[in-house]
N, C-alpha and C positions, 0 to 999 in steps of 0.2 A: 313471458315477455320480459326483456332487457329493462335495465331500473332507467336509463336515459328515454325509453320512450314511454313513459309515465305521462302522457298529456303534458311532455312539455315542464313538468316540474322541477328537474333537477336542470334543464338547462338555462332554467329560468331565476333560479335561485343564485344570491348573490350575498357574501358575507356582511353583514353588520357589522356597524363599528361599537355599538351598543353592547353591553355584555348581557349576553340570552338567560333572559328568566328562567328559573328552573322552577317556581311555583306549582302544582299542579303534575311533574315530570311523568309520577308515576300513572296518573291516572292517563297521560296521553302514550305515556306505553303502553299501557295495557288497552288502549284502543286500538294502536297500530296491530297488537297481536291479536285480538279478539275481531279484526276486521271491520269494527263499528269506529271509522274514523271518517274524518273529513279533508277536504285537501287541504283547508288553511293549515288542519295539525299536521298534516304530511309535510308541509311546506317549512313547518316550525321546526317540526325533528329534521330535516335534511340543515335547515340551518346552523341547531345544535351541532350535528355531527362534522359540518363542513369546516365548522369555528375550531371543532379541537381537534380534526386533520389538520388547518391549515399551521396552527399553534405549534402541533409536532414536527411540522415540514419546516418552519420561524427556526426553531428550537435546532436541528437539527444543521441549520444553514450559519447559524450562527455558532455552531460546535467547529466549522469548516469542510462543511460537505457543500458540494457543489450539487444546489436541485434545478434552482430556474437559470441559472447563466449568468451572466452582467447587462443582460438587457436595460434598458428606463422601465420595459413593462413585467418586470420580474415580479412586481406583486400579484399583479394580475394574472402571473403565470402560476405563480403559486393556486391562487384561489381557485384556479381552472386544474390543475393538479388535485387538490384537496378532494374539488367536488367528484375527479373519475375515481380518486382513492375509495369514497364511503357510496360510490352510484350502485356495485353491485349490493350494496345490503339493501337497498330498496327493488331491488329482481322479485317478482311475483309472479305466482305458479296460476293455475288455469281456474283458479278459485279468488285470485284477485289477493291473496294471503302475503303478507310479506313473509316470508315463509323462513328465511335469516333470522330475520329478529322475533319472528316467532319461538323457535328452535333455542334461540341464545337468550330470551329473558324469560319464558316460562319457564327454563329448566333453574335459574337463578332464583326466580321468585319460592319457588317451591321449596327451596334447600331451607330458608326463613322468612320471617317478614322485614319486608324492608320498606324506609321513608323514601321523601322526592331527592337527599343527600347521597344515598347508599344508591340507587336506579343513578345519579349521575356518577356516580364512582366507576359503577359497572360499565355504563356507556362510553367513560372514557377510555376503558381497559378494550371495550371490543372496537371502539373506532382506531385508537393508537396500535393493535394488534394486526389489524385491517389497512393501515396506511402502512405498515411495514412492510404486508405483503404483497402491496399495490406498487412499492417502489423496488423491491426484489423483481416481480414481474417487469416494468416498466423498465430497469437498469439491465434487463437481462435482454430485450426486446430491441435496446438501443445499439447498446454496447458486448454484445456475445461472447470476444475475445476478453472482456473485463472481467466479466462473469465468470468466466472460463479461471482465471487467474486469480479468484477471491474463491471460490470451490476449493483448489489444491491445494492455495496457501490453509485454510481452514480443516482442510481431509489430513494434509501434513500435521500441523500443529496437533489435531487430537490424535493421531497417530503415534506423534514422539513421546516418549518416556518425561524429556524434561523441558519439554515446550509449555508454558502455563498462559492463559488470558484472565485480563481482566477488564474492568469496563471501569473508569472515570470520566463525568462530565460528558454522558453520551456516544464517547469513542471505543472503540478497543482496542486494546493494548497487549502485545507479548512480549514474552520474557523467558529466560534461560534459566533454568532453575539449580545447576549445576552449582555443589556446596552449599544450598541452602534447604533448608530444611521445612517442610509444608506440609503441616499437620491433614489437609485434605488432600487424596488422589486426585480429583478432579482435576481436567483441564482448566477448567475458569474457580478460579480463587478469591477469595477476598482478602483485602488488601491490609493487612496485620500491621500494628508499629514495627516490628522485627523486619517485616517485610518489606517494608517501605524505606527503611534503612537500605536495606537490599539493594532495593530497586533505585537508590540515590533520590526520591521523589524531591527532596527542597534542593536540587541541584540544575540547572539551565540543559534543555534539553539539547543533543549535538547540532549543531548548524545544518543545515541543507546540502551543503556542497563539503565539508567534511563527511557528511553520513551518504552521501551518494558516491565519494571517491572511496571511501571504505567496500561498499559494496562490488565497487567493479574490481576493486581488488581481490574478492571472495570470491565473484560471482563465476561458476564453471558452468555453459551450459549441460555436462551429461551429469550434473549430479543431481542426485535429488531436493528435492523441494525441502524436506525437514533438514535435511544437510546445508543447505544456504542459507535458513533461516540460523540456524544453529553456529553456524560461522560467522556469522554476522553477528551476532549477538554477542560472541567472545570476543569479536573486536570491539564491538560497544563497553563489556564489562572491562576491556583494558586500558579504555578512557576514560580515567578516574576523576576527571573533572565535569561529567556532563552523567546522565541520567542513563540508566543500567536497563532500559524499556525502549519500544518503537513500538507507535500507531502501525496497527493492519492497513491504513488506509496507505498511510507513505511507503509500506511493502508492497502493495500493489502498483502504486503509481512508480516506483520503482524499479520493479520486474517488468513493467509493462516498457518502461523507458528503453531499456536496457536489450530489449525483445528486437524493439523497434529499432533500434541503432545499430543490431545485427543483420535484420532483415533490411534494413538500408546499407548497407556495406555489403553484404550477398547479393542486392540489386548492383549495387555500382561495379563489380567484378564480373558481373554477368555481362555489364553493358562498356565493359572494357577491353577490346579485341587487340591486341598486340600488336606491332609490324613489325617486322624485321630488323629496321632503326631501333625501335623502344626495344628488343630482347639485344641489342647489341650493349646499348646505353644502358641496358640493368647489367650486364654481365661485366663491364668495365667499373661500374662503379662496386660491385661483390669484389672484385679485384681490387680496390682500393677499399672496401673493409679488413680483408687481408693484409693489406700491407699496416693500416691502422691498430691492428691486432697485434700484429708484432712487434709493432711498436710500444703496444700497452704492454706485452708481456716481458719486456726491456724494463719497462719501467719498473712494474709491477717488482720484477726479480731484483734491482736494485734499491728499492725504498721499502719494500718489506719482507722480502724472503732473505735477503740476506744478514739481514738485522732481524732475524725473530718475530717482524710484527705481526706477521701471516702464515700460516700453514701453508703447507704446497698442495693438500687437497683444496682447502678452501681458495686459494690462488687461481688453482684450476676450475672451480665452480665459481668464482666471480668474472674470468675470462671465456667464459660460456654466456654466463649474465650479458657480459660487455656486448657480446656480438650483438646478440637480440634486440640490445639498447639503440644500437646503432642502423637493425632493420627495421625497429622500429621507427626512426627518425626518416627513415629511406622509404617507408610507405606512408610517412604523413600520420600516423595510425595518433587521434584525437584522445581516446583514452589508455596512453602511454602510460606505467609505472612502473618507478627504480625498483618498488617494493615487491612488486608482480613479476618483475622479470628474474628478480633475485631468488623468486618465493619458489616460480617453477622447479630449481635445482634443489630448492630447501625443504621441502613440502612443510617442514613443522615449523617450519620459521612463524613468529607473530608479528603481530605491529608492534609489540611492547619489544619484543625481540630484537626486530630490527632496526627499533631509531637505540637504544643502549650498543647493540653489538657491531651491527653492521653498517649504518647508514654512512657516518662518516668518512672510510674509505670507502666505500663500492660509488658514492655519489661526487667522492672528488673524483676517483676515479672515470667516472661516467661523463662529467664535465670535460675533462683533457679529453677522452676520447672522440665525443661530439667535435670537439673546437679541431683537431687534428682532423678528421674527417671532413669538415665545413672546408680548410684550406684545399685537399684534394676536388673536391668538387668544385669548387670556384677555379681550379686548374682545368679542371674537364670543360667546364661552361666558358 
């Protein structure tokens, strides 16, 4: 029989604000296991256990994980969370046995003796082990596609060579380990003064919408997973003002974004049928990117091909950039970049790369083009 249909005990239990005696702990283990128990001590241990789920679920919300929501009754969402985290360790088999806690503290006891201090150590290790995998379960149940996106990012990172993790303050963390030097293979590391230097840790981590424009700048969907992580992370270590690390969690919630913005945009072209009018008025204004173009490459030839400032290959791969900039602007497209459009023709181009070598011209450049294109169209309209 299921631990919630226990006569009612575990739905009946409700966390104190009191902090629970541990007096006596072991000997009311060893009743639970020995089957010589009562239901007040049943009622006592579910409370114990429910107190230091819900502490790790607290602990955990306060790290910046989302459990109960922004409800007013998120406490009490918690504590109802807590009790289905530790309900299966009270499951009993056809002998009435808590057959869990049987199995996990004889096999404890036996290894030495221990006081009511050590039996709560232990209890903490098997309820906090036990709410991990009650919220793995529960996140996977909810959320499929999340799940689905925290598996690969985790399958990649142990798979790359120089993908490393580590855990500060409840989180986890990855990092690029490329030039630095880590006395352990392991994927998860501990966190060394050398290392920490590394990783810039007393330096402000990147802002949010710097680190999510980075990303769309990186982000290819045919590449692989350790391959975006890993480009990502070069663009992090080429911002030498901010922290040489990113949370697994904001890589998830970032892929997941990013997912989503595609399959919204593959909806919106599905549900956009053409007429004859609209393929006329795309086709006139591709005519006036044309004539915009030749106009950049007028320019282009007089301000720097002919004074040395430009290459003629590079002239020609920034006049390819232009166009793109300018389809861009012509489908509206919300995560437009100079640095992406540029990057297409460049592949090894960086972001350290391009604000030093390129950004200067390509984005004055990019400006005249728009603003000359804005007048052709305000001519069509």
């Amino acid at each position: 029989m299921g631990a919630t249909g226990q006569n009612g005990w575990l739905t009946k239990c409700r966390i104190t604000r009191n902090l629970m005696k541990t007096t006596n702990l072991k000997q009311l283990v060893c009743n639970l296991c020995s089957g010589q128990y009562s239901q007040s001590e049943v009622v006592e241990f579910i409370n114990l256990t429910q107190k230091i789920s819900l502490s790790y679920l607290k602990y955990q919300e306060m790290m910046g994980k989302r459990i109960s929501g922004d409800r007013p009754e998120s406490d009490l969402e918690l504590e109802d969370l807590a009790l289905d985290c530790v309900a299966e360790l009270f499951s009993r088999d056809e002998n009435l046995q808590f057959f869990q806690l049987k199995r996990y503290y004889e096999a404890k006891f036996s290894e030495q003796p221990v006081d009511d201090a050590e039996v709560l150590i232990l209890t903490r290790r098997l309820v906090v082990r036990k709410t991990k995998q009650e919220l793995s379960r529960i996140f996977r149940e909810r959320d499929p596609e999340g799940a689905k996106i925290v598996r690969n990012i985790k399958v990649a990172i142990r798979s790359a060579e120089k993908l490393h993790t580590f855990h500060d303050l409840g989180r986890e963390f990855v990092f690029y380990s490329n030039g630095c030097h880590l006395k352990s293979p392991e994927t998860e590391v501990k966190v060394t003064r050398p290392l920490a230097q590394y990783l810039r840790k007393k330096l402000p981590p990147i802002p949010d919408e710097l680190l999510h424009q980075r990303f769309q700048d990186i982000y290819r969907p045919t590449d692989p997973v350790s391959v975006v992580i890993r480009n990502l992370l070069q663009a992090l270590h080429d911002l030498e003002d901010y922290q040489n690390f990113i949370a697994i969690d904001m890589l998830v919630k970032m892929v997941r974004h990013i997912k989503f913005d595609a399959f919204r945009e593959n909806m919106t072209i599905q549900e956009q049928v053409p007429t004859p009018s609209d393929h006329l008025e795309s086709k006139e204004m591709e005519a006036y990117i044309d004539i915009v173009m030749q106009t950049m490459w007028s320019r282009m030839d007089s301000q720097y091909l002919r004074t040395s400032k430009l290459a003629l290959d590079k002239a020609h791969i920034y006049h390819r950039a232009l166009r793109d900039v300018l389809f861009d602007l012509l489908q509206k497209k919300d995560n437009s970049s100079y640095y992406r459009n540029l990057k297409y023709y460049l592949p090894e181009l960086t972001q350290k790369g391009y604000r030093k070598q390129e950004r200067s011209i390509f984005e004055y450049l990019a400006k005249l083009a728009k603003k000359e294109f804005r007048k052709h169209l305000q001519e069509m309209l």
